[in-house]
Structure formats: structure tokens, C-alpha cells
Backbone as JSON, one array per atom type, in Angstrom:
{
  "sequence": "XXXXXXXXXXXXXXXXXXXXXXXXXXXXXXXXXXXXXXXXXXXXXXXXXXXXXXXXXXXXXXXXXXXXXXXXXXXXXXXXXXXXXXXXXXXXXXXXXXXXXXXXXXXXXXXX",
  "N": [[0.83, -1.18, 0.0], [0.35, 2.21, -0.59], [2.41, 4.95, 1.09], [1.03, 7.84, 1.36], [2.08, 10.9, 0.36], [1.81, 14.7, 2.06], [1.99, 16.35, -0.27], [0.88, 14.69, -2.39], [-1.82, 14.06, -1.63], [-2.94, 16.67, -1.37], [-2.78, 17.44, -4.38], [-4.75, 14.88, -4.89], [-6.81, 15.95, -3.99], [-7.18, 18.24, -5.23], [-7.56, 17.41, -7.84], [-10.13, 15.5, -7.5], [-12.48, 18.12, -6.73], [-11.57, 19.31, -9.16], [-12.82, 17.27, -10.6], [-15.72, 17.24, -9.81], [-16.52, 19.68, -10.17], [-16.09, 19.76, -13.0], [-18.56, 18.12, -13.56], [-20.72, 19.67, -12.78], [-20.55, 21.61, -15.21], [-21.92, 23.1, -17.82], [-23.01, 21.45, -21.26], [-20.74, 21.61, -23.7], [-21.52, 23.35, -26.85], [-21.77, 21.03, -29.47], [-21.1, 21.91, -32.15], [-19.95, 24.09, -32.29], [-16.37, 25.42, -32.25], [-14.28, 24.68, -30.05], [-12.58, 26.65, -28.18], [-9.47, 28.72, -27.79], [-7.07, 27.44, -25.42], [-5.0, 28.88, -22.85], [-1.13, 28.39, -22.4], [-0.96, 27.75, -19.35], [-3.51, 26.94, -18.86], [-3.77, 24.73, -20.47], [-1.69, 22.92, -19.69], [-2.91, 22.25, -17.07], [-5.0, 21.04, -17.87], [-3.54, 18.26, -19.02], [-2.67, 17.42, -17.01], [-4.55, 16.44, -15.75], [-5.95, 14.93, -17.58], [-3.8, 12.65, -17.29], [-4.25, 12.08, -14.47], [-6.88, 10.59, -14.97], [-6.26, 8.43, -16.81], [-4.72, 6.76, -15.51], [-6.94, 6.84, -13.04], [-8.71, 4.83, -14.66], [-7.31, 2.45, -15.16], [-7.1, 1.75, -12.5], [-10.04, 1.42, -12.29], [-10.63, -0.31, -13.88], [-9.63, -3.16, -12.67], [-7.0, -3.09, -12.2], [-3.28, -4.61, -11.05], [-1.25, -2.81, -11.08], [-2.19, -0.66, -10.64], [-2.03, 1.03, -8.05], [0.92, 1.64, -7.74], [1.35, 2.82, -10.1], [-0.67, 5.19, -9.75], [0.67, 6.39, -7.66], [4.12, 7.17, -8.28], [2.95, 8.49, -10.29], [1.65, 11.23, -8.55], [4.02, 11.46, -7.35], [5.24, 12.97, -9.51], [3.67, 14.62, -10.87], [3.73, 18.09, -10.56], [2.28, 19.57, -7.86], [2.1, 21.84, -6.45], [2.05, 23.59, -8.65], [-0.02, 23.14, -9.93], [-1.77, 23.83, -7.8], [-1.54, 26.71, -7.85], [-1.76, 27.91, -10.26], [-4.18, 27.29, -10.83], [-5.2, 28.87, -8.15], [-4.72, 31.28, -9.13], [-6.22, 31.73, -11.97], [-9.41, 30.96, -10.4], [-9.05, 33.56, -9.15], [-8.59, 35.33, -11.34], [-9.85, 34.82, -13.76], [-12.4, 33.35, -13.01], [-14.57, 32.65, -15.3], [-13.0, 31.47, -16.84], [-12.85, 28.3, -16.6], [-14.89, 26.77, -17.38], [-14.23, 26.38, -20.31], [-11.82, 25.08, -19.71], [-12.76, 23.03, -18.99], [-14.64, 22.08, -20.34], [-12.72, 21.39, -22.39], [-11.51, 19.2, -21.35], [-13.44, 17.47, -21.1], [-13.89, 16.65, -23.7], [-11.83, 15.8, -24.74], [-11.36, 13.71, -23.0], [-13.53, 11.8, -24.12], [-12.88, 11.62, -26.5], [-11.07, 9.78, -25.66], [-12.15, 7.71, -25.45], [-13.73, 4.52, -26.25]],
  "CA": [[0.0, 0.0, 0.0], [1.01, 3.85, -1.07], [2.11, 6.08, 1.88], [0.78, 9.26, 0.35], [2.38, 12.34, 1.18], [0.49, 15.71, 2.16], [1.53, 16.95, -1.01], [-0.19, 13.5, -3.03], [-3.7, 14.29, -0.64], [-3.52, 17.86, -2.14], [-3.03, 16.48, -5.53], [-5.61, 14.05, -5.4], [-8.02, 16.82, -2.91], [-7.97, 19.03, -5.99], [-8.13, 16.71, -8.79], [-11.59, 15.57, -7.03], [-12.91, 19.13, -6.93], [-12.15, 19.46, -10.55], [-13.66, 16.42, -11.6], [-17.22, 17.5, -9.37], [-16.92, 21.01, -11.09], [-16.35, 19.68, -14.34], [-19.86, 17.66, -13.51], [-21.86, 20.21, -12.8], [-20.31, 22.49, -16.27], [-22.7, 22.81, -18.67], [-22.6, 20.77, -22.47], [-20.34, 22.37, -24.62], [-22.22, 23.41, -28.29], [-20.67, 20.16, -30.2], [-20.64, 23.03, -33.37], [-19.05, 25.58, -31.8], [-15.04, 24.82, -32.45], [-13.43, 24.78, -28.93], [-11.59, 28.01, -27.51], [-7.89, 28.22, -27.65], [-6.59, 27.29, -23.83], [-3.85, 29.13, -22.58], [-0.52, 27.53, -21.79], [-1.36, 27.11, -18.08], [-4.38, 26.11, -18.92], [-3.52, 23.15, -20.86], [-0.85, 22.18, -18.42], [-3.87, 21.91, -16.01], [-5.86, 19.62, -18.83], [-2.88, 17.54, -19.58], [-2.46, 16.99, -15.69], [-6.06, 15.85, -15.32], [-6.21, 13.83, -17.95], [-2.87, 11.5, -16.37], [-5.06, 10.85, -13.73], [-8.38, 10.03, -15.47], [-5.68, 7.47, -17.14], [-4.32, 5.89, -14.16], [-8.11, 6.1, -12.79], [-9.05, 4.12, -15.5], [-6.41, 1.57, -15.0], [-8.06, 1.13, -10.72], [-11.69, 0.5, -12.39], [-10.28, -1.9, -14.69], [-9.08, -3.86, -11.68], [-5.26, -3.52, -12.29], [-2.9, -5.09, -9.83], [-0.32, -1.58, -10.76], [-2.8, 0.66, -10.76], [-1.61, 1.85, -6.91], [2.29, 1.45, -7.91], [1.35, 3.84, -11.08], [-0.75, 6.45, -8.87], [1.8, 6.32, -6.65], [4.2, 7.35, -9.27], [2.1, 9.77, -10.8], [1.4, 11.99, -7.46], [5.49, 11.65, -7.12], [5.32, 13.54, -11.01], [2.99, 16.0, -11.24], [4.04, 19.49, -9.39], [1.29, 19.87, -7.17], [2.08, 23.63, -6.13], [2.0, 24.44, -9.85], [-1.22, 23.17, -9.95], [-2.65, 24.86, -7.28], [-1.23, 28.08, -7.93], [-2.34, 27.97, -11.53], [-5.98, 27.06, -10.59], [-5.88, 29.65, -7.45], [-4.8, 32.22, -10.43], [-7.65, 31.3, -12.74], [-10.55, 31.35, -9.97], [-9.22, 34.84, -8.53], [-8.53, 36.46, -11.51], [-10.81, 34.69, -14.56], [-13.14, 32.47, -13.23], [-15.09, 32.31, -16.36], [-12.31, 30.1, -18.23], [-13.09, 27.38, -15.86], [-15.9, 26.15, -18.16], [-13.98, 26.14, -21.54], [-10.97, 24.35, -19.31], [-13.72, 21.53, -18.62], [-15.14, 21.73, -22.01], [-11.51, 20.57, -23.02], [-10.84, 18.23, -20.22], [-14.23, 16.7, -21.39], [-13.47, 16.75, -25.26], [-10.18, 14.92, -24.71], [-11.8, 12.26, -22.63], [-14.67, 11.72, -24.8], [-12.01, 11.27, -27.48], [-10.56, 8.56, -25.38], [-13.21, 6.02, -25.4], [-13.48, 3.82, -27.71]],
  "C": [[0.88, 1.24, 0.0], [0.82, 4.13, 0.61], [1.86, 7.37, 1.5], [1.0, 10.17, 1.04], [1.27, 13.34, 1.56], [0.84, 16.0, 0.79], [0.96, 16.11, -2.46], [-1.45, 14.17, -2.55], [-4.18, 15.61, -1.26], [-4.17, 17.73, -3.47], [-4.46, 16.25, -5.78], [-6.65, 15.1, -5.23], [-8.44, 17.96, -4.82], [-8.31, 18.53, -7.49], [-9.98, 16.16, -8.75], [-12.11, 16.64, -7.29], [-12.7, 19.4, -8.38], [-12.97, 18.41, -10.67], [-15.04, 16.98, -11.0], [-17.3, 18.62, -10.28], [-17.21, 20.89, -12.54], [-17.93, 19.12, -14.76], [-20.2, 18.48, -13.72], [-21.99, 21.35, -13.96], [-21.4, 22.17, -16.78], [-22.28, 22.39, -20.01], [-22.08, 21.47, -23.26], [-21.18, 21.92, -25.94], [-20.89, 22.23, -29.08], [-20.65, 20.72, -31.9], [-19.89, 23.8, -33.58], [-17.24, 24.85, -31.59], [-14.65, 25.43, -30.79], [-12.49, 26.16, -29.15], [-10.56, 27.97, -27.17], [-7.83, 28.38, -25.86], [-5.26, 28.28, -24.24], [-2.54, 28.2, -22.51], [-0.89, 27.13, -20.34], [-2.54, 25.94, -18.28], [-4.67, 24.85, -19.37], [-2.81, 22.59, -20.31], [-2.13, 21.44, -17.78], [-4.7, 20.45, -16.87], [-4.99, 18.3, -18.91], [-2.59, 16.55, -18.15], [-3.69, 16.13, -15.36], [-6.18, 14.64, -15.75], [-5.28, 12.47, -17.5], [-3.83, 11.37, -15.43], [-6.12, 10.35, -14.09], [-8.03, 8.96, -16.32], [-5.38, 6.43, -16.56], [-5.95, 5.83, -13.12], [-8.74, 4.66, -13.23], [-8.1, 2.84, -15.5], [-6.9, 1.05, -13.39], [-9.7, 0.75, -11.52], [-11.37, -0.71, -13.19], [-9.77, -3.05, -13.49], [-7.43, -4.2, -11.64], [-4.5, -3.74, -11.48], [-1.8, -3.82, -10.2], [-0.99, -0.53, -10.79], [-2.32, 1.86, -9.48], [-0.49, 2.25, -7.35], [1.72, 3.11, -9.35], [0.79, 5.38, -10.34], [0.44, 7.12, -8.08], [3.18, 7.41, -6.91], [4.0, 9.15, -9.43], [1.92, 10.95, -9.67], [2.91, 12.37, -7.69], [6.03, 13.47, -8.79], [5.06, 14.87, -11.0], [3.22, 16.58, -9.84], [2.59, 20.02, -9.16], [0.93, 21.48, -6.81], [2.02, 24.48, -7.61], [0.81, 24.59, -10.23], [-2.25, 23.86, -8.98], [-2.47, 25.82, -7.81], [-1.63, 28.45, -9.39], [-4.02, 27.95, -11.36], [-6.73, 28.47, -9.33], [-6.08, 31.35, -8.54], [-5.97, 32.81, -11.06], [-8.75, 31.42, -11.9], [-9.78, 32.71, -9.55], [-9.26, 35.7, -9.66], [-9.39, 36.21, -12.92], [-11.63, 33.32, -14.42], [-14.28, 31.7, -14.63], [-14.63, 31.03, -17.26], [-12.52, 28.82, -17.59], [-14.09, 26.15, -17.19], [-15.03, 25.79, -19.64], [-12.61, 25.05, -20.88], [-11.28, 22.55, -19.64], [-14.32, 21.11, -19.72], [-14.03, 20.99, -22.64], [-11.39, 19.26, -22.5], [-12.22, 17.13, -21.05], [-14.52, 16.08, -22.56], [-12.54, 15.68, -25.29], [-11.01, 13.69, -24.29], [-13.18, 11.54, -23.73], [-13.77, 10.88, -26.39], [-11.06, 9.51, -27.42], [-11.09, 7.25, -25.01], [-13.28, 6.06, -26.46], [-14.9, 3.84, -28.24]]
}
């Protein structure tokens, strides 16, 4: 079993909170061509989607799915991610929605 640091628990604490937020976004127009992301902002997508990868590897029942989280937490710079996301809600909450419109585009892309 993973000993998960505090800064894994953050990690994961705000990966959760996106994924609920991205729930409750509303359907992006599947006409309307997607809105260029910033660089941060695709950092943030590109970060998400690694774990909605390695999620997807724990529902499948994988015996490395911990060993890969594990990993993965070790990877991704956690303080970049906050500080990019506290950014974005203080100073344009709005892009939040086209973030999630991506995040949700991509995955959508990744089923088969």
C-alpha cells in the first residue's frame, strides 16, 4: 500500500474538486469549435487527464494501478497546480468552463 504524502492528498483533494466542477459544467455546443486554452491552462488539462488514465487503470481492476498512482502523485508538481488554478478562480473564473469543455473533449475522445 502507497504512503501518500500531504503533497499527493492535495493532488488528489484538488483533482476531485475538478472532476465535481467539471460535472456540474454545462454541455459544450458540439458546433461551436473549442476556444484556444492558454498555456497554463492546458498544463492543467494535460495533468487531469494523467489521472483520469491511471483512474481508469483502478476501475479496470489492475494489480499496478496503486504502484502507477503512486508514481504519478510523485510527477505532477502539485504547487503548480494549485497556484495555476488559485490564479484562474481569482482572476478569470469564467475560463473554468472552456478548461472543462476541453478536459471533457479529450476524454470523450478517449473512449473507444
Amino acid at each position: 500500500m502507497i504512503n501518500y504524502t500531504t503533497g499527493s492528498k492535495a493532488f488528489l483533494t484538488i483533482i476531485s474538486a475538478m472532476a465535481l466542477l467539471a460535472g456540474c459544467g454545462p454541455t459544450p455546443d458540439p458546433v461551436e469549435a473549442p476556444p484556444k486554452l492558454e498555456a497554463q491552462e492546458l498544463f492543467l488539462v494535460e495533468q487531469y487527464l494523467r489521472v483520469v488514465e491511471v483512474r481508469g487503470l483502478a476501475v479496470e481492476g489492475m494489480a499496478e494501478a496503486d504502484s502507477v498512482l503512486g508514481a504519478l502523485a510523485l510527477e505532477i508538481p502539485v504547487d503548480s497546480v494549485m497556484n495555476i488554478s488559485e490564479r484562474i478562480s481569482r482572476k478569470n473564473p469564467e475560463r473554468w468552463r472552456i478548461i472543462f469543455q476541453e478536459i471533457q473533449r479529450r476524454i470523450d475522445l478517449m473512449e473507444p
